[in-house]
C-alpha positions in Angstrom: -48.0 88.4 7.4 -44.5 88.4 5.9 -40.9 89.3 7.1 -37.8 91.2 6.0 -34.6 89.6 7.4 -31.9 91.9 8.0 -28.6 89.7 9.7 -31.0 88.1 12.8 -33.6 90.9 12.8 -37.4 90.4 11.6 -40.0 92.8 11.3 -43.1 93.9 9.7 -42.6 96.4 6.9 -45.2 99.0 4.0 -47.2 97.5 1.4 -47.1 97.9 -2.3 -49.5 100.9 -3.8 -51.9 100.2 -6.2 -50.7 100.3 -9.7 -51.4 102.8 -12.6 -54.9 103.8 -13.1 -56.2 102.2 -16.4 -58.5 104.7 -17.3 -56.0 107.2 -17.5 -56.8 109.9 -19.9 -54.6 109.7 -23.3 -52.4 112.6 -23.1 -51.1 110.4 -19.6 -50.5 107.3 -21.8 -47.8 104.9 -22.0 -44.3 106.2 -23.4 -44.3 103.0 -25.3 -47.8 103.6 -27.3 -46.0 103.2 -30.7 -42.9 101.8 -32.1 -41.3 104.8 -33.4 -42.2 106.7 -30.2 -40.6 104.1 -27.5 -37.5 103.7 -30.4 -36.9 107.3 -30.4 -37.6 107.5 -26.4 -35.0 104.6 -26.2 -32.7 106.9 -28.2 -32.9 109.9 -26.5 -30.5 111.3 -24.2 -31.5 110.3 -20.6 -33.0 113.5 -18.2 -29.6 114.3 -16.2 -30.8 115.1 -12.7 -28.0 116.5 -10.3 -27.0 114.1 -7.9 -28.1 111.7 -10.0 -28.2 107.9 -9.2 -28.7 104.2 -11.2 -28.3 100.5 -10.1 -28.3 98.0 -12.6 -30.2 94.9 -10.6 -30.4 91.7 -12.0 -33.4 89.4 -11.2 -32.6 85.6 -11.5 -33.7 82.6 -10.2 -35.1 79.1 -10.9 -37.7 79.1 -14.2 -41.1 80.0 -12.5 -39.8 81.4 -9.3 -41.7 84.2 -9.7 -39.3 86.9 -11.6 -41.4 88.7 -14.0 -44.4 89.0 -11.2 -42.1 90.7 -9.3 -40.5 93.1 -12.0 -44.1 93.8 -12.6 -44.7 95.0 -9.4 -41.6 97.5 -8.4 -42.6 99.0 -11.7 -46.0 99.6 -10.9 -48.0 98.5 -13.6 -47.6 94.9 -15.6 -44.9 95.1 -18.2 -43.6 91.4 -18.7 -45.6 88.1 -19.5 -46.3 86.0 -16.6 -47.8 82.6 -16.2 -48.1 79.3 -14.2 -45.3 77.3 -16.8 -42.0 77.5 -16.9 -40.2 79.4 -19.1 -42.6 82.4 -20.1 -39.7 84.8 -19.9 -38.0 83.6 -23.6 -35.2 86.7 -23.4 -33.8 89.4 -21.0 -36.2 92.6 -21.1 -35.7 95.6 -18.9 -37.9 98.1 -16.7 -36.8 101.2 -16.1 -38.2 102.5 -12.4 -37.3 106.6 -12.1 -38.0 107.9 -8.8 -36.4 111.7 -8.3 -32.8 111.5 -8.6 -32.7 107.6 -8.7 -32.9 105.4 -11.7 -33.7 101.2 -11.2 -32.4 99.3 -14.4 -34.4 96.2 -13.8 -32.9 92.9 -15.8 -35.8 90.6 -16.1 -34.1 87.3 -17.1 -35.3 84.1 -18.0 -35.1 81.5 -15.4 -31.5 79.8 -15.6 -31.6 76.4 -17.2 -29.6 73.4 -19.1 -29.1 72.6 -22.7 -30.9 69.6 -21.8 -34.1 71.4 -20.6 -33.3 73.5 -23.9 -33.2 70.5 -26.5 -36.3 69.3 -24.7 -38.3 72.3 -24.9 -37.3 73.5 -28.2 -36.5 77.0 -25.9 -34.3 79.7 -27.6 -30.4 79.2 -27.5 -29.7 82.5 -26.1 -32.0 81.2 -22.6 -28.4 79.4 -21.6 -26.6 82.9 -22.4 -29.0 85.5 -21.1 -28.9 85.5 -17.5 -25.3 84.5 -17.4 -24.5 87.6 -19.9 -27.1 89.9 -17.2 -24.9 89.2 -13.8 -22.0 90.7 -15.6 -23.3 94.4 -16.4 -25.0 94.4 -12.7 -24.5 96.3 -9.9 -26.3 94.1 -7.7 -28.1 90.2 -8.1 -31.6 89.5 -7.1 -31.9 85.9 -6.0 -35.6 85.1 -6.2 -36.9 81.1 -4.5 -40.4 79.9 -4.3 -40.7 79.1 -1.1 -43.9 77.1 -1.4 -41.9 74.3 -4.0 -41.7 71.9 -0.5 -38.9 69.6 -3.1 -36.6 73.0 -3.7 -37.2 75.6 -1.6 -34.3 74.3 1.4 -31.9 74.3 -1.7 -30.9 76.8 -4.1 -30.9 75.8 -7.9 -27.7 74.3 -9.3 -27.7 77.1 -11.9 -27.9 79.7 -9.9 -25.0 78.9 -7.4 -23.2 78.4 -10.8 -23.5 82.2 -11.5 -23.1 83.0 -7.7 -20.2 81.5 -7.8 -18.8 82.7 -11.1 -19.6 86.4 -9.5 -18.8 86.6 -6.4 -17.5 90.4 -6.4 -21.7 91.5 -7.6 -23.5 92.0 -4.4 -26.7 89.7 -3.9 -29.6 90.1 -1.7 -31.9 86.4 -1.1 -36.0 87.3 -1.9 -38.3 84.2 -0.6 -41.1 84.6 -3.0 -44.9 83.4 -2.3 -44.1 83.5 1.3 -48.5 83.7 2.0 -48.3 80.0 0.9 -46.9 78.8 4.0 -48.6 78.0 6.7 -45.7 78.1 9.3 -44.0 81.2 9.3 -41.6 79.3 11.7 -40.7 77.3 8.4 -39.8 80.8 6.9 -36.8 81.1 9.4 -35.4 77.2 8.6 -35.6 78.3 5.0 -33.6 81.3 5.4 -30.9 79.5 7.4 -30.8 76.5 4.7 -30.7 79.1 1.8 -28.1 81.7 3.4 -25.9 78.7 4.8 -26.7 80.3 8.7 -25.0 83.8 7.7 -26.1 86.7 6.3 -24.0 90.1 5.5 -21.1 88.1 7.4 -22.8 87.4 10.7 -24.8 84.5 11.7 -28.4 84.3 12.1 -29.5 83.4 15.6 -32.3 80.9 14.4 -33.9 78.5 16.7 -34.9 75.3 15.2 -38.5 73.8 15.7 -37.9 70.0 17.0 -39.7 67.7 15.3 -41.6 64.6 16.0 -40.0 61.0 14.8 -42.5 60.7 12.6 -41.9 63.9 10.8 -38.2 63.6 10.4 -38.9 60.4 8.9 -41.1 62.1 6.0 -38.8 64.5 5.8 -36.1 62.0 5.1 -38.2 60.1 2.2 -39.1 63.2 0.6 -35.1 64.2 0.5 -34.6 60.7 -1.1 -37.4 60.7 -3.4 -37.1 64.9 -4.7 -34.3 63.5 -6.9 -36.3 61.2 -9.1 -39.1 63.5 -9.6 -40.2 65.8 -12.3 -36.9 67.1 -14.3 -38.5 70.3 -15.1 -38.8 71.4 -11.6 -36.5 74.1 -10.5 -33.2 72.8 -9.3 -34.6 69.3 -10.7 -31.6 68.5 -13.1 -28.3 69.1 -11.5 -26.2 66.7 -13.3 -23.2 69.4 -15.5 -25.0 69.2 -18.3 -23.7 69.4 -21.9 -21.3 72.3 -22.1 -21.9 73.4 -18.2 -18.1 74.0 -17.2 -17.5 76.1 -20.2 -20.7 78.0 -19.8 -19.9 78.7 -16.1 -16.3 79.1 -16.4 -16.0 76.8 -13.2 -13.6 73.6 -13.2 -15.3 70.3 -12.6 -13.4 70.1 -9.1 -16.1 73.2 -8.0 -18.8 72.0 -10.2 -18.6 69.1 -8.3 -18.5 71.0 -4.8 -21.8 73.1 -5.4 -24.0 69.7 -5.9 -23.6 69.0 -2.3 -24.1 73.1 -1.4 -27.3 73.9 -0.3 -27.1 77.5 -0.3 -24.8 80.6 -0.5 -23.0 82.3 2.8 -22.8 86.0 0.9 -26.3 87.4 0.9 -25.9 91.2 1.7 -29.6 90.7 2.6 -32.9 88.5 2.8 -36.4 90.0 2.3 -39.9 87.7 2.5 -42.6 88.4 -0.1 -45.4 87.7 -1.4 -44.8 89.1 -5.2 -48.7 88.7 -6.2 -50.0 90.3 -3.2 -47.8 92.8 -3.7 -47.0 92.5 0.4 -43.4 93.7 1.3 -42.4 94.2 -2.7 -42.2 97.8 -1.5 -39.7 97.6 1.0 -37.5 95.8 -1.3 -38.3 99.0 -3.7 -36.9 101.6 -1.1 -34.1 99.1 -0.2 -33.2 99.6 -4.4 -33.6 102.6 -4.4 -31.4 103.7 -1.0 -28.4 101.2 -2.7 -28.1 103.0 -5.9 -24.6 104.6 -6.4 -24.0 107.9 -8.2 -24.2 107.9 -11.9 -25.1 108.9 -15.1 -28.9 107.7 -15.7 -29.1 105.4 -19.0 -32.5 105.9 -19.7 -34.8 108.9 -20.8 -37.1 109.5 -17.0 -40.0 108.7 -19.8 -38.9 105.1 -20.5 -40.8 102.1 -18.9 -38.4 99.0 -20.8 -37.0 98.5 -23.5 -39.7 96.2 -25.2 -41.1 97.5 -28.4 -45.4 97.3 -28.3 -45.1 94.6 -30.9 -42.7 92.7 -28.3 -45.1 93.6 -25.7 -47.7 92.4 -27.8 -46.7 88.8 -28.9 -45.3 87.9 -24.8 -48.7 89.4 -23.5 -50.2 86.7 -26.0 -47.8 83.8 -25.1 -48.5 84.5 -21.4 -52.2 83.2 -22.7 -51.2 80.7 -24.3 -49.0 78.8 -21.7 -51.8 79.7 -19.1 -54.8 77.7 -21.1 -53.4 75.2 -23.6 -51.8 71.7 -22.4 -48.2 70.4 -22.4 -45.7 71.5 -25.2 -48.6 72.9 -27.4 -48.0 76.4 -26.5 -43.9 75.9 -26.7 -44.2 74.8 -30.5 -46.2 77.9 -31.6 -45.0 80.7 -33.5 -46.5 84.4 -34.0 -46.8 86.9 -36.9 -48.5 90.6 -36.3 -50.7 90.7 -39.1 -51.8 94.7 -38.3 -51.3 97.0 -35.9 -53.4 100.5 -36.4 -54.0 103.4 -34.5 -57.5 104.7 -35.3 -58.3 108.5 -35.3 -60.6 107.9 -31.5 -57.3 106.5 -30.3 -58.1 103.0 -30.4 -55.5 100.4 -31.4 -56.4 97.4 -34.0 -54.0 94.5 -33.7 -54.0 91.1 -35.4 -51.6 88.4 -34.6 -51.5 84.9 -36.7 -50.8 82.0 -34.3 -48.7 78.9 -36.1 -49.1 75.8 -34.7 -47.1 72.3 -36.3 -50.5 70.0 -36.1 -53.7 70.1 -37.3 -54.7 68.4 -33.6 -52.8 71.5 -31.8 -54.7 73.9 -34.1 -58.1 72.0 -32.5 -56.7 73.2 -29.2 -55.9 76.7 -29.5 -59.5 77.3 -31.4 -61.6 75.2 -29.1 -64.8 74.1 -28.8 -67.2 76.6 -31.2 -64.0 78.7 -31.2 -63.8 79.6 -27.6 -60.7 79.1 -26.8 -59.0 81.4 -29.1 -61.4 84.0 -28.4 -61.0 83.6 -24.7 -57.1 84.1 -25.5 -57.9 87.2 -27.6 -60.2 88.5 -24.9 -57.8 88.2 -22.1 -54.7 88.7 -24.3 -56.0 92.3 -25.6 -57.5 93.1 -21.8 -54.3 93.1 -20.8 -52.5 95.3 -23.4 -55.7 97.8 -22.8 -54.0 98.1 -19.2 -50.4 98.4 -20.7 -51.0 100.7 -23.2 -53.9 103.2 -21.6 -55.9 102.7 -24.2 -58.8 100.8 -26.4 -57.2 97.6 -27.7 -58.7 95.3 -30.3 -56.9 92.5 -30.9 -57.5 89.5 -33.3 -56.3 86.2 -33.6 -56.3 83.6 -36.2 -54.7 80.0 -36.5 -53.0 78.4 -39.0 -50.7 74.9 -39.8 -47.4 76.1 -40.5 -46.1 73.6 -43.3 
């Protein structure tokens, strides 16, 4: 059971519908089946309804807080890479959700993050720029938490009341992800008042705090003292400025300072309890989107899904695989090259992607044992694509030491 908080009022709300059928004939297929199909889609001018209506929303949280997952499901069928590690998301990608007069820009963002974390992973530049860049075109901010992280979930990250705070004027709604986790839904309301600071669309929640035991506050206490020293790559982990934070954020050190001891924001417009993989509440938030859009010109042809090209779609889908089975900063190292990509005459698709890896010892990894590893990868990898695309996909991978 989940909850949507609106100011101090909770109540049960829809579920999600089931996604696209796969086995959709051809002719019902993805708009983004080929490149120069989705490019000139992408190109086109957008479907003016009258009355028409758009919101920009931009999706941001801590790395892994369950972004993408959700994106995936308000579109209705999976359309960005997803896994257990952090950083799957390596650049902003958007869905485009068209429901009668209204069209959803989606901004799926990768999770915000430090040049620290950057240097460390050997991540992409632009993951410092992209979500930062994202809060500026939107009409409203989607703050996503993980509410089952017991070290961050009483706490918003560092980063993200960086960009709150940088944009105060964008409207932002709070969505407490993997809500099903928790055992105590009474745990649900502490977490909202921590994460709202007590207020919400400028009143204050009425929420009655659960008095503990000694013995529990006391626990309580040593975790607080101890989440500190923990694992840097957790969410809200590193909260030190960072290399280049002040000019990144455009705050001065005197509010830099000030947000480390914050532990959440006082501005949500809104609070919504999900459960992004069950797909439990995600439609609510969906009619909440879609009821907030302002009138406007649509941006986007009714036909388009994102903005990802197939190949683009292609070498995340792959990546996703590859951060889900192969250990530590093995998958972060590797690169990809799409070798083929053919559309046979019975509407099957042919694709063959070479995986570079820096070691022979990593290359061990990603075949596996008799060469079932990578096969697994291609198995699952091309599985998924099958379900993206609507049709047959046969994909093919290959490794090899990049000198």
């Amino acid at each position: 059971m989940a909850f949507r908080v609106s100011i101090s009022i909770f109540g049960k709300s829809l579920r999600v519908p089931r996604v696209a059928n796969v086995s959709a004939p051809l002719e019902n297929a993805s708009p983004f089946l080929r490149t120069a199909e989705q490019l000139s889609l992408l190109v086109k001018d957008p479907d003016q309804p009258e009355n028409s209506k758009v919101l920009r929303v931009a999706i941001i949280g801590a790395p892994n807080a369950g972004k993408s997952t959700l994106s995936n499901q308000l579109l209705g069928r999976k359309v960005f890479a997803v896994s257990k590690k952090v950083h799957t998301t390596r650049s902003r990608a958007l869905g485009v959700l068209t429901e009668d007069d209204t069209q959803i820009i989606l901004l799926d963002t990768p999770g915000l993050t430090t040049p620290t974390k950057v240097k460390r992973h050997q991540l992409e530049k632009s993951l410092l720029e992209d979500p930062w860049n994202t809060v500026k075109e939107a009409g409203l901010v989607v703050v996503m938490v993980d509410v089952s992280d017991k070290w961050t979930c009483n706490k918003l990250d560092f980063e993200v009341l960086k960009c709150l705070t940088q944009h105060p004027d964008v409207p932002a709604v709070l969505v407490l992800n993997k809500v099903d986790l928790l055992k105590s839904k009474s745990r649900l309301l502490e977490i909202t008042a921590d994460l709202t600071c007590g207020v919400v669309n400028g009143r204050k929640l009425q929420v009655r705090r659960v008095i503990k035991p000694l013995w529990a506050e006391r626990r309580t206490d040593r975790e607080a003292r101890t989440s500190g020293s923990g694992d840097e790559d957790k969410p809200g982990g590193d909260v030190a400025h960072g290399e280049g934070s002040e000019a990144q954020s455009g705050l001065s050190k005197e509010q830099l300072r000030a947000l480390k001891t914050q532990q959440g924001w006082a501005h949500f417009k809104d609070v919504f309890m999900v459960s992004a993989v069950d797909g439990e509440d995600v439609e609510t938030l969906k009619r909440y989107l879609v009821v907030g859009a302002k009138p406007g010109t649509w941006q986007y042809h009714s036909d388009v899904l994102t903005d990802q090209t197939p190949e683009e779609i292609c070498t995340n889908t792959v990546r996703e695989k590859l951060l889900e089975y192969l250990p530590k900063e093995v998958p972060y190292t590797m690169t990809q090259a799409i070798d083929l990509w053919h559309d046979r005459e019975n509407g099957e698709l042919d694709i063959a992607v070479k995986l570079y890896v820096k070691k022979e010892s990593h290359m061990k990894m990603v075949i596996g044992q008799a060469g079932q590893m990578v096969a697994r990868i291609a198995r699952e990898a091309g599985d998924d694509l099958s379900t993206v695309f609507l049709r047959e996909v046969k994909l093919r991978l290959s490794v090899k030491v990049k000198n």
